[in-house]
Structure formats: structure tokens, C-alpha cells
N, C-alpha and C positions, 0 to 999 in steps of 0.2 A: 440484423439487429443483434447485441451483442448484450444476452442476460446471461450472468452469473446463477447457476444453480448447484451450485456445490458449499458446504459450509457455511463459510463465515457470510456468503453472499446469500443467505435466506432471511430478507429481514420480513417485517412484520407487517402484513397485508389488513385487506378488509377494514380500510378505514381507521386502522391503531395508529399511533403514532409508531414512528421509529425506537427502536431501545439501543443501548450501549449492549454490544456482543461481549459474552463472558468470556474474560482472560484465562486460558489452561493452564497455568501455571502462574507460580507468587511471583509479587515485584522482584524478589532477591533471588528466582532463580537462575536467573544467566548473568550473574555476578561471576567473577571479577568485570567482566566486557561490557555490561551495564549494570550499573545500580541502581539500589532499592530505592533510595528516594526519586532518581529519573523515574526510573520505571512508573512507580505512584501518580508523582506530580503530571506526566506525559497521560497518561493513561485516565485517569479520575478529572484532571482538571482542564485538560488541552482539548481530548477526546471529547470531553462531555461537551465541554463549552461546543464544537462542532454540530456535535446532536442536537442541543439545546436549540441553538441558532439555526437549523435546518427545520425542526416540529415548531419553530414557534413562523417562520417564514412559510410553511405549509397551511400555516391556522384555517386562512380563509378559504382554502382550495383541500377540500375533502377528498376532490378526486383524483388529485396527484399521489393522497397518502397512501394509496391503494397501490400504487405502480413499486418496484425497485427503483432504490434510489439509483441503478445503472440505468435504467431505464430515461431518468430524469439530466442524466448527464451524457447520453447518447449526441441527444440533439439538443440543446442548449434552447435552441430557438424556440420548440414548441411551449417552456417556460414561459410566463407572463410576464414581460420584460421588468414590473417591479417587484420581481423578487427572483431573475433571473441569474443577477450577481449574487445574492447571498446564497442559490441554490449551487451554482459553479463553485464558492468558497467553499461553504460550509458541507454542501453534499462532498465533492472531492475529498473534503478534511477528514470526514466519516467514514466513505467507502476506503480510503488510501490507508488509514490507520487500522481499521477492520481487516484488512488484510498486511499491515504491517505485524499488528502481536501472533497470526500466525503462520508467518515465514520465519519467526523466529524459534527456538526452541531450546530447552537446555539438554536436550539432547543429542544436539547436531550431528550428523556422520562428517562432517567437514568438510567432504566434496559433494558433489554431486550424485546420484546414483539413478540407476535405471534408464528409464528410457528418457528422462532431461540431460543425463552425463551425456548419451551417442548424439541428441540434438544437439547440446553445448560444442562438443568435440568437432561436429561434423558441420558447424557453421563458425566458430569461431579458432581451429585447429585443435586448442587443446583449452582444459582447463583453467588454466594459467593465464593464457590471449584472455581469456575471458575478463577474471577478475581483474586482471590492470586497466581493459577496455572499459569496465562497468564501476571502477573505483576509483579511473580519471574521470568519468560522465560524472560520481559523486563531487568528486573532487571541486570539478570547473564548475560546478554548477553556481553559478553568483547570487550570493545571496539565501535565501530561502529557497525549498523545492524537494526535488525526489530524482534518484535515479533510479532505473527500470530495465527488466530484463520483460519485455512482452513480444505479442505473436502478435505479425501484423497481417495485413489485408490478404495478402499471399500465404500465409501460414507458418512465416519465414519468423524465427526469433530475431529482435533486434535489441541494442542496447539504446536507452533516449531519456531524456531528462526533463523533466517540466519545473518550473516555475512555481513559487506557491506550492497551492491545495489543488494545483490543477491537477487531473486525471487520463492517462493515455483512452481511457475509453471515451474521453471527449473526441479523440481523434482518430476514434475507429480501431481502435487493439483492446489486445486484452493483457493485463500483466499479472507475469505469472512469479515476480518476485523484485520487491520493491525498497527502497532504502530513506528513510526521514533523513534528513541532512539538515532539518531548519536546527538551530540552535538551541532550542530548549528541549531536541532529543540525545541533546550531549556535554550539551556545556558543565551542567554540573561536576562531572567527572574530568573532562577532558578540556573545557575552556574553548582555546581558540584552535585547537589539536585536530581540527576536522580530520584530517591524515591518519591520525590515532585511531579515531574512535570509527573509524573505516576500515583500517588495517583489522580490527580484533574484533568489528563487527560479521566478520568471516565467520568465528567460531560458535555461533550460534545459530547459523541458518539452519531452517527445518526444510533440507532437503526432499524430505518424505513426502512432504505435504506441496512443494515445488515440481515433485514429478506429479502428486494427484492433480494439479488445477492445467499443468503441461496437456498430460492426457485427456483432460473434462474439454479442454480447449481444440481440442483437434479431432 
């Protein structure tokens, strides 16, 4: 079973509803490469909508609210089939964004460091294989979705792409840095520039925080 206990992945037990995780940093600070109004509109109204639509699907079932929401997107199955879809959308939208505003940072070191640089290097050659590998996955991805740097079943990093709000831990990994690619995480800025706002989405990864959940995972 694959629970998240690190950070952003400690939500709110014993019957609470889920809350929206606080953002470290203001909508304007990883300007120029995202802006303040994305950041806002993404964050307060995308995000929430997510939560919302997840604690209002949980209403009747008290004893899911008690679980991780990774927990609830492990197996899919053990959901009650009506409300099994809104949990796959809307939990996915929660968990994926939860850990999108913190792989970000306006502090970024730009590469890689520590012990995810020697995993990067020593599965993917070098740095560079990597980002083209992980910014064509963004790239091609049709449509709505995410692309993903996670640890799979072997312990092995891969790069892979889902769909939607879906979630590599539906399919058994754990990601340890992840990219929105739907369109209202960029358009305002960047339009139809997916290529763009990929390219320059580089300068703000929190690598720091990429090698802590690397390490929590292994």
C-alpha cells in the first residue's frame, strides 16, 4: 500500500473533512514563469472546486473521511461505485495539485541535487535525457492531464503521463514530481504555447523538496 506521510500528504483525519493545503509562497512569486493571476485563479478556484467536490461526495460515508485520500485512490474499487468517479476525479485533482504548488518554488536550484540528481543521471544518463524525456511526456500529452517523474513497483524512477485528474498512485507508484499541463494552468499567460510555459516551467522546480519525498519513497 502506498501512503504518503510526508508534508503536503498529511491531510485531515478522524472524521474532518479534507481542507485545501496552505500555499508557501504568494501567487506572484514565481513570476515571470507563472503569474499572479494563474497562480490565484488555479489555486483558490480549480483547487477548491476539487476539495469541494471530493467532501461533498464523501458526505454519506464518514468512514472514508477518516482514510488518506491516497488511500482512497489506491484501489479505486473499494469506493462505492456512486461515488467512485467523483472520488478518481476529484480526489486525483486534490492529491495531484497538493503536491503540484509544492514541487514548485521560487527558489529553485534549477537542477536537480542530491541524491534525485545520481537517481536522475544513473537512470536516465544525464540531466538533460531527462527533461526532454519528461517535457515530450508533457508535451504529447492530448488534451488535459499531467506528466510525471514517479517510483515504480521496482523502485525504479519512470517518466509517464495520465490523463485528466487521474493519479499514478492509482496505478501503484508514487510521484515524486509532477506537471499540470491542463490548460487553465497556463493559458492565461502562455495561450496555446504549451512548449512555452514547459520550457520556463523548469525554473521553478523545488528540487529540495523533490529529493525529500525521492528519499520518504525509498
Amino acid at each position: 500500500m502506498i501512503v504518503f506521510h510526508i508534508d503536503i500528504h498529511k491531510y485531515l483525519l478522524g472524521g474532518k473533512m479534507f481542507a485545501l493545503p496552505t500555499l508557501k509562497y504568494s501567487f506572484s512569486a514565481i513570476e515571470p514563469y507563472i503569474d499572479a493571476q494563474t497562480m490565484e485563479i488555479h489555486y483558490s478556484k480549480h483547487h477548491q472546486a476539487y476539495l469541494d467536490n471530493l467532501n461533498k461526495a464523501l458526505e454519506k460515508y464518514p468512514d472514508l473521511q477518516t482514510k488518506y485520500v491516497e488511500e482512497l485512490l489506491i484501489d479505486l474499487n473499494l469506493v462505492p461505485e456512486e461515488i467512485r468517479t467523483a472520488v478518481r476525479n476529484n480526489g486525483g485533482g486534490y492529491v495531484n495539485h497538493a503536491l503540484f504548488w509544492e514541487v514548485m518554488s521560487p527558489e529553485s536550484t534549477k537542477e536537480p541535487i542530491k541524491d534525485i540528481k545520481t537517481a536522475i543521471e544513473n537512470t536516465f544518463g544525464s540531466f538533460d535525457n531527462f527533461k526532454q524525456q519528461f517535457s515530450q511526456a508533457a508535451l504529447n500529452r492530448f488534451g488535459s492531464g499531467w506528466a510525471w517523474l514517479a517510483i515504480n513497483e521496482n523502485k525504479q524512477l519512470e517518466i509517464m503521463s495520465t490523463a485528466n485528474q487521474d493519479s499514478p498512485i492509482s496505478e501503484g507508484k508514487k510521484p515524486v514530481l509532477g506537471l499540470d499541463v491542463w490548460e487553465h494552468a497556463y493559458y492565461l499567460k502562455y495561450h496555446n504555447r504549451r512548449q512555452e510555459y514547459i520550457e520556463n516551467w523548469w525554473n521553478v522546480v523545488n528540487w529540495e523538496y523533490v529529493d525529500q519525498l525521492y528519499n520518504a519513497s525509498n
